[in-house]
C-alpha positions in Angstrom: 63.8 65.9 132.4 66.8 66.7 134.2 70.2 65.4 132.6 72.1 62.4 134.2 75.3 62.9 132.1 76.7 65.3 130.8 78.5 66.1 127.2 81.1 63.4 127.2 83.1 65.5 124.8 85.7 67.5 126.4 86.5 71.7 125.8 89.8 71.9 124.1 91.7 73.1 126.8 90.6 70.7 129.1 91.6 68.2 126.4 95.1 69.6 126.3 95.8 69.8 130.3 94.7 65.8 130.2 96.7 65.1 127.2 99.5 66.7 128.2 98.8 65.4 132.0 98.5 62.0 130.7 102.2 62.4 128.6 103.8 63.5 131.9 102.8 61.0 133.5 103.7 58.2 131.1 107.3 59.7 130.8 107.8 60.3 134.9 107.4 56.2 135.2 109.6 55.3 132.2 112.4 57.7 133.7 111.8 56.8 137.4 115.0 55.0 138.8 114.8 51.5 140.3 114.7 52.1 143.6 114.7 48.1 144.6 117.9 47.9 143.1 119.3 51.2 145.0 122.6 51.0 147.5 122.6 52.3 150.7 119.8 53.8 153.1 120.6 56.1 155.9 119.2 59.2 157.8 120.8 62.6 157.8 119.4 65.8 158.6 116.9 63.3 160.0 115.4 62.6 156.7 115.4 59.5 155.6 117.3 59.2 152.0 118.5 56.3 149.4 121.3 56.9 147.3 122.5 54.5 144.2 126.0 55.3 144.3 128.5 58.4 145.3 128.1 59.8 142.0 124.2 59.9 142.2 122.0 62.6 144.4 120.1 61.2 147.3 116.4 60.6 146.9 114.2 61.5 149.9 112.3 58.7 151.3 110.5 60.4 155.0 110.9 63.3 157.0 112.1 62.8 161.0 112.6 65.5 162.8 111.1 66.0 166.3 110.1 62.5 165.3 113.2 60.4 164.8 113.8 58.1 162.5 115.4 54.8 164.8 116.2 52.6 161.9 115.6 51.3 158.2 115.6 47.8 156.7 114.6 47.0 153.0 113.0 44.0 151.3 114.5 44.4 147.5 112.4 41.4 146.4 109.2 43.0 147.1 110.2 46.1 146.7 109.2 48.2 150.0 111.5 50.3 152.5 110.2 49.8 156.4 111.2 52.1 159.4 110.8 52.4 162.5 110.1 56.3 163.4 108.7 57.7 167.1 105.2 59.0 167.3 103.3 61.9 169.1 103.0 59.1 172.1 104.9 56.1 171.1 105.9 54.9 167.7 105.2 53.6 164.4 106.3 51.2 162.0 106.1 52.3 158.1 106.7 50.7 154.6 107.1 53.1 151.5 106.6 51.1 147.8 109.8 51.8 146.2 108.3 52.9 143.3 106.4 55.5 144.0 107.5 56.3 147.5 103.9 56.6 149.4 104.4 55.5 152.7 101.5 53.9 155.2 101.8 53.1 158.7 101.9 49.3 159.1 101.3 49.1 162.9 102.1 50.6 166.1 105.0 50.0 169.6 105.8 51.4 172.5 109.1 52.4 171.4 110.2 50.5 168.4 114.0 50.6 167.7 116.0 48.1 165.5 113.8 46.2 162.6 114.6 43.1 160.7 113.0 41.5 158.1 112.9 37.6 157.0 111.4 37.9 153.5 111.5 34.3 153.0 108.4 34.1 155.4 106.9 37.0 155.3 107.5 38.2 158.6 109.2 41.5 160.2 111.2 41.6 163.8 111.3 44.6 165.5 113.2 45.8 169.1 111.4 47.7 171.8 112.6 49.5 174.0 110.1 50.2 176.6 110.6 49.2 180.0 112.7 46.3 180.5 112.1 45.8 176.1 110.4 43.4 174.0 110.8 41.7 170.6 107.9 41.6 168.7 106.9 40.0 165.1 104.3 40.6 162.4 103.4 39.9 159.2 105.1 42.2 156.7 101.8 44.2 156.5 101.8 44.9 160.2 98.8 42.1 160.8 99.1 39.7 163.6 101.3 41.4 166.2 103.0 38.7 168.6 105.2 39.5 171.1 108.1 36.8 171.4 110.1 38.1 174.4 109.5 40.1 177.0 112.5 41.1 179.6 110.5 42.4 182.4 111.3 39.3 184.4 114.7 38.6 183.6 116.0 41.3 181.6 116.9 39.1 178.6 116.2 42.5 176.5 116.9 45.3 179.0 118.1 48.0 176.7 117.9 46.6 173.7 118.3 48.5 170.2 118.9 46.4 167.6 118.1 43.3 166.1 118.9 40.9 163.1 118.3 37.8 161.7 119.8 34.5 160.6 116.9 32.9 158.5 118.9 30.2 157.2 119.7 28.6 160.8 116.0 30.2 162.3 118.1 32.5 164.9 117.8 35.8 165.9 120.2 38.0 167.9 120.0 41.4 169.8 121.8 43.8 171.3 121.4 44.4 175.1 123.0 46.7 177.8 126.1 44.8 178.8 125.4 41.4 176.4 124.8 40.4 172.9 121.9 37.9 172.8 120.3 35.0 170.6 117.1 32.9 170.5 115.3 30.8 168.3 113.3 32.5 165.6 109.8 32.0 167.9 111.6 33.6 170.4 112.4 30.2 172.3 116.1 28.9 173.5 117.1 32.4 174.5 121.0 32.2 175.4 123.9 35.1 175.9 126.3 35.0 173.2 128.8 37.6 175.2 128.9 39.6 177.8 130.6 42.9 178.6 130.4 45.6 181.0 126.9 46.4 181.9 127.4 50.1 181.5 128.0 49.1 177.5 124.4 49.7 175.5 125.5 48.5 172.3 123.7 50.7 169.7 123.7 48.6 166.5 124.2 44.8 165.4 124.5 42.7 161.8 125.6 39.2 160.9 128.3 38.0 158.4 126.2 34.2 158.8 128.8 33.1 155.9 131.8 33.5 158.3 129.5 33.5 161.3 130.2 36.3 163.0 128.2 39.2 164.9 129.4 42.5 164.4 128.3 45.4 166.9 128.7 48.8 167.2 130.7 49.8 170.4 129.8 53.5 171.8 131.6 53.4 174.8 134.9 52.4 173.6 134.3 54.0 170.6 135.2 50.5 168.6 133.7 48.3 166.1 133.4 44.5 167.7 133.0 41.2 166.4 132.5 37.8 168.0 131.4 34.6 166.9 128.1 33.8 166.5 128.1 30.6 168.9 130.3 33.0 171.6 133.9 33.1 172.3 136.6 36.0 172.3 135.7 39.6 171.2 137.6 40.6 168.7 138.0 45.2 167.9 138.4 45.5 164.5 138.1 48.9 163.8 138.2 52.4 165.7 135.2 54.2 165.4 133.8 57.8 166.5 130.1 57.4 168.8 129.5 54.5 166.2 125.7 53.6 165.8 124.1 51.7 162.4 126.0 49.3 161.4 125.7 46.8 158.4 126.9 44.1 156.5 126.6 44.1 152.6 127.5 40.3 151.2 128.0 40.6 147.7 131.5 43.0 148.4 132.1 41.3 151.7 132.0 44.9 152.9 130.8 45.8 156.8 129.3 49.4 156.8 128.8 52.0 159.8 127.7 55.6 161.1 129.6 57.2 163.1 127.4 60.1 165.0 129.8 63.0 165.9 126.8 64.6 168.0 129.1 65.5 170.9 131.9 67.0 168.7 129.3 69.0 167.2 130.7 68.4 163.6 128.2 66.1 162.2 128.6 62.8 161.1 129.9 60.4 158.5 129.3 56.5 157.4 132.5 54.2 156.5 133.1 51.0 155.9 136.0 48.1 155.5 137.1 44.6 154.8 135.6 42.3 157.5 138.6 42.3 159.5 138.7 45.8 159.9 141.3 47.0 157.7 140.7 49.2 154.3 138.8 51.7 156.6 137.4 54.5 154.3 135.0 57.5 154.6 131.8 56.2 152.1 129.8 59.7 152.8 129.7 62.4 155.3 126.3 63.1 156.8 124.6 65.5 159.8 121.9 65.0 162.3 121.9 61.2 161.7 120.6 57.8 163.7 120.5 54.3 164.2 119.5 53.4 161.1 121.7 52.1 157.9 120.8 49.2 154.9 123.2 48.6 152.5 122.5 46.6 149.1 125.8 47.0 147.5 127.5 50.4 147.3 130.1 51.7 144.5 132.4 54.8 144.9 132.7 56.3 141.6 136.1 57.6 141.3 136.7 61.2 139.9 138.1 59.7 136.4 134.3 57.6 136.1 132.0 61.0 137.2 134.8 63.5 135.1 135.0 67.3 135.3 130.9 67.3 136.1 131.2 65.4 139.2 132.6 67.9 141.6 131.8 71.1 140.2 129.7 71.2 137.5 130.0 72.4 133.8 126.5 74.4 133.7 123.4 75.3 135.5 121.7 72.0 135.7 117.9 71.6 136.8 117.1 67.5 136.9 113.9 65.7 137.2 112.5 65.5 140.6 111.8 62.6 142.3 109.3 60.6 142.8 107.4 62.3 139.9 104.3 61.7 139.8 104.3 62.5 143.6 102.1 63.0 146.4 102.5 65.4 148.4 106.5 65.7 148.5 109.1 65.8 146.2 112.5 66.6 145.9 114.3 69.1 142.9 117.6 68.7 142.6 119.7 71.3 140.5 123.5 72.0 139.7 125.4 75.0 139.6 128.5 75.9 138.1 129.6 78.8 140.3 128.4 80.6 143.0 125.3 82.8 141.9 121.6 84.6 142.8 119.3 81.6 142.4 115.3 81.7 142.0 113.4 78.6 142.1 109.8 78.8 141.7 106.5 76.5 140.7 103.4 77.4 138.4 100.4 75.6 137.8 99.3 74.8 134.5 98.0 78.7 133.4 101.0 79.5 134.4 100.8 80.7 137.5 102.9 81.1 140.4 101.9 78.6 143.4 104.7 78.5 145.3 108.0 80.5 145.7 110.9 78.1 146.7 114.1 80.1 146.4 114.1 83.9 146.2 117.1 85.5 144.6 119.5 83.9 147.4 123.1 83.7 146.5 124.7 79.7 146.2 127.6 78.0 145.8 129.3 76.1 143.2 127.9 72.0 142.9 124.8 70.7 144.0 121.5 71.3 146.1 118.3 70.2 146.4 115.0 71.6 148.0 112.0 69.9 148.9 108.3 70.8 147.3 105.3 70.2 149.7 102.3 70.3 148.0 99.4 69.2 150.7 97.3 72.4 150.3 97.6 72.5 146.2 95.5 70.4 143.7 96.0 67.1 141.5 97.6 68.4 137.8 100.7 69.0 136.0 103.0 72.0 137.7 105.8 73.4 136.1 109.1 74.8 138.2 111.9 77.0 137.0 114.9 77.8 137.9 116.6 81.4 136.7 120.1 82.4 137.0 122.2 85.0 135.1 123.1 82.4 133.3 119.0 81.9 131.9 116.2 80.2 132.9 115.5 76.3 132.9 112.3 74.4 133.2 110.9 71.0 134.1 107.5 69.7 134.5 105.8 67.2 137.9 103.0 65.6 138.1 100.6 65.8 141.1 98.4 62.7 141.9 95.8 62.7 144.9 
């Protein structure tokens, strides 16, 4: 008679690689940051990151590219990241769990821009852009796809971009070319909060609904605007280089933005101030970025809380990557302490080499990161090393299919 099952009991080296699999594993969660608690999304590079503080080393969350990432919003309580990023043929709306950082596509748009999310009821706005543009709503798992204005008619949302939310007073308000907008959260009582010149396509909008106040982002005149939320005078409250995200974070009373130096050809950076404008500071300097910024709170450590390490660091360094376990990217972060030849390569559990990442290239001083794909290698535990002439380092990852 032919066996069903075979001998439950394991070789010994099969034992080991599960074992030790198994103990990876187990340590990757307990060390894995909180991610729901973490401080400011943004693109640069168009990559999607998350960062917990200026002290800490971005975490990569989605690669854009030729397909841009248009914005970001972030649902702490639940503990997902959604964006809006273009497709092949239109575009996509996504959600990664902020624990382990697997993303799925929730649903599909024309040409989704701006997204805003009202927790409290489960729901999720986004802009579109298409045509004359559209505001549409679904559940927070992309089900049940209403649209709630269309412009084709009277333009009500004729380049629109953005989009936010006041949950607390069921309002939502948009940015439009030439006019900031509102309407009731079903998309009924739509009304003009402001207009401007029609050649203005603000890029960006967020609500201070404490002080009620809109704050946009104002391209053309290069300026950061306010106005009240039930209409009245504009106020400029802070210059602004090609400004494009912008956001509020309530806890500091702090209004964030990007400024997108893509003309200038010198990158980009996000600041932020008071509410009024003033206290303008540089929060981090970016590249290739877009229209999307979240802020949960954000702390610039100063040079006396990071020490010596902080700006150029003490020893070659090679840190845990993240996520760990992962599937099929990660990120490996690693400091050095001068500028040096730098190898960085992966092994599989027999030790051997899968992958070559960095081949003897010379780096500078402080700290880099590379990304690890690993679509075309199996589930197990892989190990990668750096070597310097200052030694050799390694750290283990997990790979989970």
């Amino acid at each position: 008679m032919k066996k069903l099952f075979k001998n439950p009991m394991l070789n010994s080296t099969t034992f080991f690689q599960s074992i030790t699999a198994f103990v990876v594993t187990c340590i990757a969660y307990m060390l894995m940051p909180n991610l729901a608690e973490a401080q400011i999304y943004y693109v640069s590079d168009d990559t999607l990151w998350v960062q917990q503080n200026s002290g800490a080393e971005p975490i990569f969350i989605a690669e854009g590219g030729s397909l841009p990432i248009n914005s970001v919003a972030v649902d702490t309580s639940g503990g997902y990241v959604y964006w809006t990023q273009d497709s092949a043929f239109d575009s996509e709306i996504y959600r990664a769990d902020l624990d382990s950082l697997k993303s799925e596509v929730l649903t599909e748009s024309p040409n989704a821009r701006g997204i805003a999310l009202d927790t409290d009821n489960g729901k999720m706005y986004w802009a579109d852009l298409r045509n004359d543009g559209a505001i549409y709503r679904a559940n927070m798992d992309g089900s049940e796809t209403e649209e709630l204005i269309a412009g084709e008619s009277n333009g009500v949302t004729n380049g629109i971009l953005d989009i936010d939310l006041d949950e607390a007073n069921g309002k939502m308000y948009w940015v439009k070319s030439g006019a900031i907008m509102s309407a009731n959260i079903d998309g009924g009582g739509v009304s003009t909060v402001v207009e401007m010149a029609s050649y203005i396509q603000p890029t960006g909008i967020t609500l201070d609904t404490q002080s009620e106040f809109a704050y946009w982002t104002d391209s053309s005149n290069d300026e950061i605007r306010r106005v009240p939320l039930s209409g009245g005078d504009v106020e400029s409250i802070a210059d602004a280089d090609s400004p494009a995200a912008i956001d509020i974070e309530e806890t500091t009373g702090k209004i964030y933005w990007v400024e997108d130096y893509l003309f200038s050809g010198q990158g980009g950076a996000i600041y932020r101030s008071n509410l009024d404008g003033s206290e303008k500071e540089l929060v981090k300097e970016i590249s290739f970025t877009r229209d999307a910024l979240f802020v949960t709170g954000w702390s610039i450590v100063t040079s006396a809380e990071e020490g010596f390490n902080a700006e150029i660091p003490q020893e070659v360094e090679l840190f845990n990557n993240y996520p760990n376990p992962f599937n099929p990217q990660t990120v490996i972060s690693y400091n050095l302490p001068e500028a040096m030849s730098v190898s960085l390569n992966v092994y599989n559990f027999l030790g051997q080499k899968v992958r070559s990442l960095i081949s003897s290239e010379f780096k500078q001083a402080g700290s880099h990161k590379v990304s690890f794909e690993a679509t075309n290698l199996p589930s197990g535990t892989y190990f990668y090393q750096i070597k310097t002439n200052a030694g050799t380092t390694t750290q283990s990852m997990t790979l989970i299919k």
